[in-house]
C-alpha positions in Angstrom: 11.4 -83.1 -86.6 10.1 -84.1 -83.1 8.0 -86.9 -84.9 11.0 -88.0 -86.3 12.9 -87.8 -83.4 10.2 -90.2 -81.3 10.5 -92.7 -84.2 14.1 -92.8 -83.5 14.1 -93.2 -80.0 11.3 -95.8 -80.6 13.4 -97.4 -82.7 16.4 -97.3 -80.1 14.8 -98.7 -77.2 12.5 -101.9 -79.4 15.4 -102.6 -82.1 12.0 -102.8 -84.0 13.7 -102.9 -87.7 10.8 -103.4 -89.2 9.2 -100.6 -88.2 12.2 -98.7 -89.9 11.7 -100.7 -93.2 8.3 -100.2 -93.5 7.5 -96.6 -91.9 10.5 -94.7 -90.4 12.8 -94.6 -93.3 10.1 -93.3 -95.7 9.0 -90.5 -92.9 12.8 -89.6 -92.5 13.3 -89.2 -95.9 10.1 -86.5 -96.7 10.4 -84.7 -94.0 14.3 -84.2 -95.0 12.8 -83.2 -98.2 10.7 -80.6 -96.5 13.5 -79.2 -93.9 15.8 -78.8 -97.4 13.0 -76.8 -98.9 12.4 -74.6 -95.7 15.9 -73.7 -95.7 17.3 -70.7 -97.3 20.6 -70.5 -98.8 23.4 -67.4 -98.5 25.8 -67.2 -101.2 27.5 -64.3 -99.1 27.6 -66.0 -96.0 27.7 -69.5 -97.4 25.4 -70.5 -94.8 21.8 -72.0 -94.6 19.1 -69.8 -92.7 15.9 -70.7 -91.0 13.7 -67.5 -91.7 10.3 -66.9 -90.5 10.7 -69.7 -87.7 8.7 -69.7 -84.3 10.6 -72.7 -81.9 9.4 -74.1 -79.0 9.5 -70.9 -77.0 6.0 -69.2 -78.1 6.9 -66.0 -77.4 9.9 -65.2 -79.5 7.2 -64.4 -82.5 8.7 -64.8 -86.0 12.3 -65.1 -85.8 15.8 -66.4 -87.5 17.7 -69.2 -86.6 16.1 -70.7 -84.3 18.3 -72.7 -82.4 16.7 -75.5 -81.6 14.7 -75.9 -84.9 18.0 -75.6 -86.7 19.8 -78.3 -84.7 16.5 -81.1 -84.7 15.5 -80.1 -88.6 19.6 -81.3 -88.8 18.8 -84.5 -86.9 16.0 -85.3 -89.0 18.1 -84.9 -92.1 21.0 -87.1 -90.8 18.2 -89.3 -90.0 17.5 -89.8 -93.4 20.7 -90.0 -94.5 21.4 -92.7 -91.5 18.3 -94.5 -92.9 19.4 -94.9 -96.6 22.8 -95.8 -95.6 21.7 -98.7 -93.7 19.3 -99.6 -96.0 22.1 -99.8 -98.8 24.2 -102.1 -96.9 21.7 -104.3 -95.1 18.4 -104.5 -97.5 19.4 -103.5 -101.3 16.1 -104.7 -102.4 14.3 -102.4 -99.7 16.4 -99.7 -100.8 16.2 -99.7 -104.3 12.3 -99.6 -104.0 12.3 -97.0 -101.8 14.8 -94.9 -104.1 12.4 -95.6 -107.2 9.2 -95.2 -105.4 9.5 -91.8 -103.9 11.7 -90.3 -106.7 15.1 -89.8 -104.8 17.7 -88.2 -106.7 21.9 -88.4 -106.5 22.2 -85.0 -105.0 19.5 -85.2 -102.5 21.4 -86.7 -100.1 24.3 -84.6 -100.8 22.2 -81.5 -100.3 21.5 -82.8 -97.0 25.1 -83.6 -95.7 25.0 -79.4 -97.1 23.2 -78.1 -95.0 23.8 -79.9 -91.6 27.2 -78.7 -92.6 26.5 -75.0 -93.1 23.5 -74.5 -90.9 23.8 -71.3 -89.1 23.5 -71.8 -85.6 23.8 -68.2 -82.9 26.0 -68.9 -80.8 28.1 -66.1 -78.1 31.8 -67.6 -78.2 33.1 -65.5 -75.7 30.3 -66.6 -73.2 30.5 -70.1 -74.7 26.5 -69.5 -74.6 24.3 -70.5 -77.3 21.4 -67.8 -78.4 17.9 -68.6 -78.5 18.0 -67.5 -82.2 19.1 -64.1 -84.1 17.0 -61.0 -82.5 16.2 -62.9 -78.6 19.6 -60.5 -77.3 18.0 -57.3 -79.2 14.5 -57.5 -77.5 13.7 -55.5 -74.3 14.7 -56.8 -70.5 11.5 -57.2 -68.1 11.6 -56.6 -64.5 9.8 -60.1 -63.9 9.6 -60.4 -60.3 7.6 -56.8 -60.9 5.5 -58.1 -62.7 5.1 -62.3 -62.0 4.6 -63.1 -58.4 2.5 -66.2 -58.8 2.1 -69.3 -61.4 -0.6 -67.3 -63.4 0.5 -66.9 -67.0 1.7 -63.2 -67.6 0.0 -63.1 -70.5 -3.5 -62.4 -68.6 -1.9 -59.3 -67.8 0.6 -58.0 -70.5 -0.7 -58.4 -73.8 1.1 -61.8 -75.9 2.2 -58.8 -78.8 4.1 -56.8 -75.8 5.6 -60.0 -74.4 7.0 -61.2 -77.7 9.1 -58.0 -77.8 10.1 -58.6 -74.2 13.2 -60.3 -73.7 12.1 -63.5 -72.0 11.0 -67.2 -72.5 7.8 -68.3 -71.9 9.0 -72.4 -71.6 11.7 -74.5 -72.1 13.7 -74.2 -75.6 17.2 -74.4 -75.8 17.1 -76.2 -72.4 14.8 -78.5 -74.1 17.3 -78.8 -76.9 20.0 -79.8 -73.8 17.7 -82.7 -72.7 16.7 -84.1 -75.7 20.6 -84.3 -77.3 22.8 -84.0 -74.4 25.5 -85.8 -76.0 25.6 -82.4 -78.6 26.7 -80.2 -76.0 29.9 -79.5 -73.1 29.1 -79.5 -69.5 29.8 -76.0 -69.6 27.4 -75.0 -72.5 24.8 -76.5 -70.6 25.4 -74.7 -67.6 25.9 -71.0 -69.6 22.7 -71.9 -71.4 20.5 -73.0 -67.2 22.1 -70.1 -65.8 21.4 -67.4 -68.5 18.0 -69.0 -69.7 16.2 -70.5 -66.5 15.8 -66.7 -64.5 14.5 -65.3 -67.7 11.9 -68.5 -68.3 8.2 -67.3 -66.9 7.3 -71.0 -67.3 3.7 -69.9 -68.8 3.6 -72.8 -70.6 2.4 -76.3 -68.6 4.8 -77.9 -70.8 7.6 -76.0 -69.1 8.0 -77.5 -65.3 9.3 -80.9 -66.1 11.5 -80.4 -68.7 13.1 -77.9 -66.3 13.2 -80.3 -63.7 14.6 -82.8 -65.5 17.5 -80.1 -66.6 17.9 -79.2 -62.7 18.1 -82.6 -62.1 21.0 -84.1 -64.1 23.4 -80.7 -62.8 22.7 -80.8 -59.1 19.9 -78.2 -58.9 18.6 -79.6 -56.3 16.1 -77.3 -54.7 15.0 -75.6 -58.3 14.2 -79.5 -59.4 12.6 -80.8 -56.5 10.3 -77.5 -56.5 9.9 -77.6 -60.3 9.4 -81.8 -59.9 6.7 -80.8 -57.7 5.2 -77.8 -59.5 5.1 -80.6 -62.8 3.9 -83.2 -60.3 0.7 -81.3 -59.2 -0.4 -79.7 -62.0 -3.6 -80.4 -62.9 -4.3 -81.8 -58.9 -3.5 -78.9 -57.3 -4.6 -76.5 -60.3 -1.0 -75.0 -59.9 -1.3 -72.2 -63.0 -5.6 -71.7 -62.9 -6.2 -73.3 -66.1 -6.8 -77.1 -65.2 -10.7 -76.3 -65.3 -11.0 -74.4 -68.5 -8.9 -76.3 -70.1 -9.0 -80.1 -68.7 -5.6 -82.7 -67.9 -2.7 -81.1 -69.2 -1.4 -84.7 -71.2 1.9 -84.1 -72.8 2.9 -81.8 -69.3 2.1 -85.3 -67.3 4.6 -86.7 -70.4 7.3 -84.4 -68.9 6.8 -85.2 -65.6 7.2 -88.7 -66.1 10.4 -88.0 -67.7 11.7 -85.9 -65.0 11.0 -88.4 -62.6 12.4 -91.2 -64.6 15.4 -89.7 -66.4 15.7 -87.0 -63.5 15.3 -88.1 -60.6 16.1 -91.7 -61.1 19.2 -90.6 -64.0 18.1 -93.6 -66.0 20.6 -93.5 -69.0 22.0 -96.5 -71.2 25.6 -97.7 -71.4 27.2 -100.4 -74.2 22.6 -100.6 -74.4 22.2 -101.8 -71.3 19.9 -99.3 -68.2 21.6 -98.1 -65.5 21.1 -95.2 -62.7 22.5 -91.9 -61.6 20.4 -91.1 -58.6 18.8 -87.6 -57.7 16.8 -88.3 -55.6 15.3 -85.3 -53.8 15.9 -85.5 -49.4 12.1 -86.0 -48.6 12.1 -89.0 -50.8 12.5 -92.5 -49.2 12.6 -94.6 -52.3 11.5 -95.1 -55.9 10.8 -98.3 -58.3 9.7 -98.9 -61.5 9.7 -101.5 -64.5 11.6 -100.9 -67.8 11.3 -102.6 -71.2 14.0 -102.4 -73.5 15.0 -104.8 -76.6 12.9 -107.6 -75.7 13.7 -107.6 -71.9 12.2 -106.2 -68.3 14.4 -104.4 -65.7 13.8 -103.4 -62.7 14.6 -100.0 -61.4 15.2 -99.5 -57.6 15.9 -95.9 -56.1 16.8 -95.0 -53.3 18.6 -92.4 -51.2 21.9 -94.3 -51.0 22.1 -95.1 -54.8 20.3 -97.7 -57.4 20.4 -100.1 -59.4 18.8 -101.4 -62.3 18.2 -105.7 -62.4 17.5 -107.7 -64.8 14.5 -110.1 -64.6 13.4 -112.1 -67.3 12.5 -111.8 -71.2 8.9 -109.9 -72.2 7.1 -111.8 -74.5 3.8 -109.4 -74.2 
């Protein structure tokens, strides 16, 4: 589902339809065909279950319902469904090969609109506070600050079978669900989900500082996302967990860096598909610039402590 995701987002930001016609739709479609057949179906509940799932937070074992699998396995599927719709209208001949050549049946799609329908999703309505997934609130409390007082991961010091039946998170998941699909979600679940989530988090993953900076970021945080901007920043320079010499440049944690910085600090979203800027730019900064390509067409993004802006400069032909 996160490959599928990408493609999407690719697709969003090139308007590369090709790409769709000749890779993304087919992808879409099998790996809907694969979310349908990992799904598990409850005539008594009328529901659809994820059993046997691990999501992004590694220490939550084997569990049910993920959260965040559930919702992204849904956005794959309504991918897919996107995919053949537009297909349909806009390139019959396309479509009608694709239906032949991978076999797709009349109630495929229809089993897909099923389950987004019925998925279950855990979810604290009183709290307005979505759950990890179905056992996270019957695991065990941990003391942290007894036991974490540095970066080092607590698994060099509490085996990873006793942490997965403590109650904590060892990197971002259902605050990674929030920055990936914002539009999904209230103000307020976001804020129930940063204020019950981000104490608990031990952050032993690299891959876990700039997602939650980028979180901190967008809600006013401001000293937890400077300090976890900073934390994502240095890494690997500053060896921040111990790890960068056993284990080398930390890639896809430099990934979320970037995207703090950019979609953080900067606030670079898109309105009627055009870039503009929410600024959070943290007090010991002076400025910030980049370069943006979208559709065909360079921007330039200027940050600074009294707001931003995003200008247009000329066509990319590269």
């Amino acid at each position: 589902c996160d490959v599928s995701f990408a493609m999407d987002r690719y697709i969003q930001a090139t308007g590369d339809i090709r790409f769709l016609l000749d890779y993304a739709a087919e992808v879409y479609i099998e790996t809907a065909r694969f979310w349908e057949s990992r799904f598990t179906y409850s005539k008594e509940q009328d529901r659809y279950n994820m059993l046997f799932v691990k999501g992004p937070d590694e220490y939550c074992g084997s569990t049910q319902n993920n959260v965040y699998t559930n919702i992204l396995a849904c956005h794959n599927l309504q991918l897919a469904l996107d995919a053949l719709e537009f297909l349909k209208e806009k390139y019959a001949g396309i479509y009608n090969d694709l239906i032949k050549r991978l076999g797709i049946k009349s109630d495929e799609p229809a089993k897909w609109r099923d389950i987004i329908h019925k998925v279950s999703i855990p979810y604290d309505g009183k709290k307005d506070l979505y759950l990890q997934d179905e056992t996270f609130m019957l695991l065990e409390p941990l003391d942290i600050q007894s036991h974490k007082t540095d970066n080092i991961p607590l698994y060099h010091s509490i085996c990873f079978d006793r942490l997965q039946r403590y109650r904590v998170v060892k990197q971002a998941d259902l605050v990674l669900l929030m920055v990936l699909l914002p539009e999904h979600f209230t103000i307020n679940q976001k804020k129930t989900v940063w204020n019950f989530y981000e104490p608990i988090t031990l952050h032993d993953s690299t891959l876990s500082y700039g997602i939650h900076a980028l979180f901190a970021s967008r809600f006013g945080e401001e000293e937890k996302a400077e300090d976890y901007l900073y934390k994502s920043l240095y890494l690997d320079l500053d060896n921040i967990m111990d790890n960068t010499g056993t284990e080398g440049l930390h890639l896809a944690a430099l990934g979320a860096a970037w995207q703090a910085a950019v979609f953080g600090v900067a606030g670079l979203h898109f309105e009627n598909d055009l870039p503009k800027v929410s600024p959070n730019l943290p007090k010991g900064w002076k400025e910030m610039q980049f370069t943006l390509f979208h559709k065909g067409k360079r921007f330039r993004i200027d940050i600074h402590q009294n707001g931003g802006s995003a200008e247009y400069i000329d066509a990319y032909h590269g």
